[in-house]
C-alpha positions as CSV (number, residue, x, y, z in Angstrom):
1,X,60.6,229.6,-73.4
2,X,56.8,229.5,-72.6
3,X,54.8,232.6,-74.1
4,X,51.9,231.6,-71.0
5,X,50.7,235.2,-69.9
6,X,48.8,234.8,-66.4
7,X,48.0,238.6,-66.8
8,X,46.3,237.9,-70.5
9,X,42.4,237.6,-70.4
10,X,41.1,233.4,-70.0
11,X,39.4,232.5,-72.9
12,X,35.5,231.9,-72.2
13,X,34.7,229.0,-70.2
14,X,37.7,229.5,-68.6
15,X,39.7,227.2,-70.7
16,X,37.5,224.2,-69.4
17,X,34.9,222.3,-71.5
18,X,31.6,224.0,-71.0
19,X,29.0,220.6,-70.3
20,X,25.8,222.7,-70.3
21,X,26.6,223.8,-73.9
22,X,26.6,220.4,-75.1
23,X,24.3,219.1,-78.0
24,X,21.0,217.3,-76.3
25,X,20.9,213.5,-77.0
26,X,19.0,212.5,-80.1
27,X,14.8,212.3,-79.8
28,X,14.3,210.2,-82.1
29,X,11.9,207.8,-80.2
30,X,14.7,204.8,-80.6
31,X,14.1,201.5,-78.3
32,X,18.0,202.3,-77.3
33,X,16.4,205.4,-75.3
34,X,13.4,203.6,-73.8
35,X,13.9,202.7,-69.9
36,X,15.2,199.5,-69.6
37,X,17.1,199.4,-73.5
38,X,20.3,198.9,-74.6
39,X,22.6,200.9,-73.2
40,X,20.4,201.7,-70.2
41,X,21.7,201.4,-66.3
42,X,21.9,197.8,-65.1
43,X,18.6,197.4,-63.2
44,X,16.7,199.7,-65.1
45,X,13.0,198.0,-65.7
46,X,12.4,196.8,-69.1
47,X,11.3,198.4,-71.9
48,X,6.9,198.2,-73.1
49,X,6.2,197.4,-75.8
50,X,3.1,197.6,-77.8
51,X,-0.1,199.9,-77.4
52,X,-2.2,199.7,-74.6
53,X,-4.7,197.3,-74.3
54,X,-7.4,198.7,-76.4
55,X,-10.9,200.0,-75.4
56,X,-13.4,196.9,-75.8
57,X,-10.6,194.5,-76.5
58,X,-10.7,191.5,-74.5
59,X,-9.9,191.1,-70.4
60,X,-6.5,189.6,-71.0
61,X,-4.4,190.1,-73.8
62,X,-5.1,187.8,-76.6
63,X,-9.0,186.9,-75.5
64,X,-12.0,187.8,-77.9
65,X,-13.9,191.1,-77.1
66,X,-16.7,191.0,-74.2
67,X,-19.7,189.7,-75.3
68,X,-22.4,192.2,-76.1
69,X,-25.8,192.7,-74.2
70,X,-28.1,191.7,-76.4
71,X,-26.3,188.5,-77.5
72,X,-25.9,187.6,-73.8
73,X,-29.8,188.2,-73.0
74,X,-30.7,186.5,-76.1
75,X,-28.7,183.0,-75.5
76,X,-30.5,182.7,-71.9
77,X,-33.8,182.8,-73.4
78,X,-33.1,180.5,-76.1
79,X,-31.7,178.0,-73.2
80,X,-34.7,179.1,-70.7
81,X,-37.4,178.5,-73.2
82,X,-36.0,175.2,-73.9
83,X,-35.5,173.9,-71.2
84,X,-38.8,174.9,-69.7
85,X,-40.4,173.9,-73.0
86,X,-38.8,169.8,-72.0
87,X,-39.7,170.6,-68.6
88,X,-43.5,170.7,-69.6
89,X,-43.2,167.7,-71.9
90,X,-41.5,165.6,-68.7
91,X,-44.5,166.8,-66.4
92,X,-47.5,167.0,-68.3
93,X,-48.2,163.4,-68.3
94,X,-48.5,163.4,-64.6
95,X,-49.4,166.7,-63.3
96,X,-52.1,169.6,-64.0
97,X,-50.6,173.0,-65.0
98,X,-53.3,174.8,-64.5
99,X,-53.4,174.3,-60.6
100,X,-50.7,175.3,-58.1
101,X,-49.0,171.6,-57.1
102,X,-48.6,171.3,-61.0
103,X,-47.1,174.9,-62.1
104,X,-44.4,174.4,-58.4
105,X,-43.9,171.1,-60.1
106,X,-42.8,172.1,-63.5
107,X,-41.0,175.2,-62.0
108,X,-38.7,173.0,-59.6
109,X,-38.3,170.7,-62.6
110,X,-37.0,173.3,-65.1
111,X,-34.9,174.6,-62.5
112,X,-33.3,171.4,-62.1
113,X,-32.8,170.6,-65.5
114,X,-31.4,174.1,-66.2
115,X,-29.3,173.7,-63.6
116,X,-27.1,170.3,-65.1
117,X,-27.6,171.4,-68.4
118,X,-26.0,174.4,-67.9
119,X,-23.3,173.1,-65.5
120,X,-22.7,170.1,-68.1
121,X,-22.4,171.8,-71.1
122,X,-20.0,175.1,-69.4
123,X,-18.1,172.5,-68.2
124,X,-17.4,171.2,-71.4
125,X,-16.6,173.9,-74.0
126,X,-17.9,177.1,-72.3
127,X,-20.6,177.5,-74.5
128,X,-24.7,175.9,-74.2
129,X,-26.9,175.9,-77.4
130,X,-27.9,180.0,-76.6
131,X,-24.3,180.5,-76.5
132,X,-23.4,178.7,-79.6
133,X,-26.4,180.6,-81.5
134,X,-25.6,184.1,-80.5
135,X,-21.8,183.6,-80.8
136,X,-20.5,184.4,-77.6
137,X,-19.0,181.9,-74.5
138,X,-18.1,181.5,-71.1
139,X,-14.3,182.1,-70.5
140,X,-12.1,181.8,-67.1
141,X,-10.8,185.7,-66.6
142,X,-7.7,184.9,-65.8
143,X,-6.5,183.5,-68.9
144,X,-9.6,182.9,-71.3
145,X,-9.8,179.0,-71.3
146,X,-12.8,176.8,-71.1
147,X,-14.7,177.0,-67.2
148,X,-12.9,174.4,-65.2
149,X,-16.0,171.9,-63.5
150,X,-15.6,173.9,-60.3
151,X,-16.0,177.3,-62.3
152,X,-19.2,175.8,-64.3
153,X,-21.2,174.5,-61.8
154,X,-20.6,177.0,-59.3
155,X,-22.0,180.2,-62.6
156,X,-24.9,177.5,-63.0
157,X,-25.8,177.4,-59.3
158,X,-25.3,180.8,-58.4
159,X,-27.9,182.0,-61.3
160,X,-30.6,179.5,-60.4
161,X,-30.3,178.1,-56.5
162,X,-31.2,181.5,-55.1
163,X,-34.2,182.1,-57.6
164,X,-35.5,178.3,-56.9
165,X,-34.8,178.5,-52.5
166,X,-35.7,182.6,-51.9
167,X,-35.8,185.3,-54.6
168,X,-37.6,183.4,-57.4
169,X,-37.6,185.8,-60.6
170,X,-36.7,188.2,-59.4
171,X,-33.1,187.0,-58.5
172,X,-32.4,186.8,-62.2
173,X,-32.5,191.2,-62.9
174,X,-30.6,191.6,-59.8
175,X,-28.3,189.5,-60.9
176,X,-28.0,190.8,-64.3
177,X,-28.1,194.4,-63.1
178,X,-25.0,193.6,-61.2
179,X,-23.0,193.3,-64.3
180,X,-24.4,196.3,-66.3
181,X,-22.7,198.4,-63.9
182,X,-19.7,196.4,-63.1
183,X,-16.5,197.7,-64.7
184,X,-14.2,196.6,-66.7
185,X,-15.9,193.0,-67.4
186,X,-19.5,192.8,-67.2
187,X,-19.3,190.0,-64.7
188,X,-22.9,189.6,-63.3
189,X,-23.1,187.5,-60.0
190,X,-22.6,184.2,-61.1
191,X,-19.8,185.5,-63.1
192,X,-18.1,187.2,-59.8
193,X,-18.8,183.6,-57.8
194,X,-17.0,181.9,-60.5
195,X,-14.5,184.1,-61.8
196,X,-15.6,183.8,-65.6
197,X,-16.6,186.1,-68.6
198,X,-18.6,185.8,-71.0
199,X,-16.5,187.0,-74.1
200,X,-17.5,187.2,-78.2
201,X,-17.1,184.3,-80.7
202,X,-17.6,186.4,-84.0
């Protein structure tokens, strides 16, 4: 014979397993818990891994640090002076600084040669005699390789074709002022038209 009362008193929960009374899952920060682990929903994105890309680090994961201002200023006066410095050797014989035909003269010159120098040598490791002295070089952003010849050509002609055709001079601080206040990657103009960096070799 059954001894079930329906007139005694349920016991609490009313004889049913209570779920909100359950334990809480284990925080113990384990990959198994992360979105996307083992033992997540099919579908579920995948887990991150890693830190996030750190302050000052460079623009894709793996690349060298940005190059620093002063380094970058530096290496285009060591290329400016010496290439104006052969520019003056080239013209002397043949022209008169000291009047106007001679000084356009050596300024178109200099411009010209600044221009495939810096295109050549870009082209061919990212880095000109400045560059290689002051430690830092001229990267693609998307993935940190060597300028391509389109990329190295088209950074050499955007720095000097405007300050030889309309700007002269002064081209070169607006162009430089452009990427002190560009964020995250310092590209100045030339940088923008070619989608480069210039990023640390220390």
């Amino acid at each position: 014979m059954s001894s079930y009362d329906p007139s005694a008193p349920e016991p609490e929960g009313g004889g049913k397993p209570s779920f909100d009374k359950q334990p809480p899952p284990p925080q113990d920060g384990s990959p198994y818990d992360a979105p996307g682990g083992y033992g997540a929903p099919y579908g579920a994105p995948p887990p991150v891994y890693g830190a996030p890309h750190a302050p000052g680090a460079g623009p894709v994961p793996g690349m060298p640090p940005l190059g620093s201002w002063p380094n970058r200023i530096l290496a285009r006066l060591i290329d400016f002076v010496m290439i104006e410095a052969v520019a003056a050797l080239v013209v002397l014989p043949f022209v008169n600084l000291g009047n106007q035909n001679g000084w356009v003269g050596w300024v178109w010159l200099g411009g010209a040669l600044y221009l495939v120098y810096d295109g050549l040598m870009l082209s061919r490791d990212g880095q000109t005699v400045g560059k290689k002295v002051m430690k830092v070089r001229v990267a693609m952003l998307v993935d940190g390789s060597s300028p391509t010849n389109s990329a190295a050509w088209t950074r050499a002609a955007t720095f000097i074709v405007p300050a030889l055709v309309c700007c002269g001079a002064l081209w070169w601080p607006v162009d430089g002022l452009f990427g002190v206040f560009d964020k995250p990657y310092r590209q100045c103009i030339h940088d923008k038209a070619a989608k480069t960096v210039v990023v640390s070799t220390a």
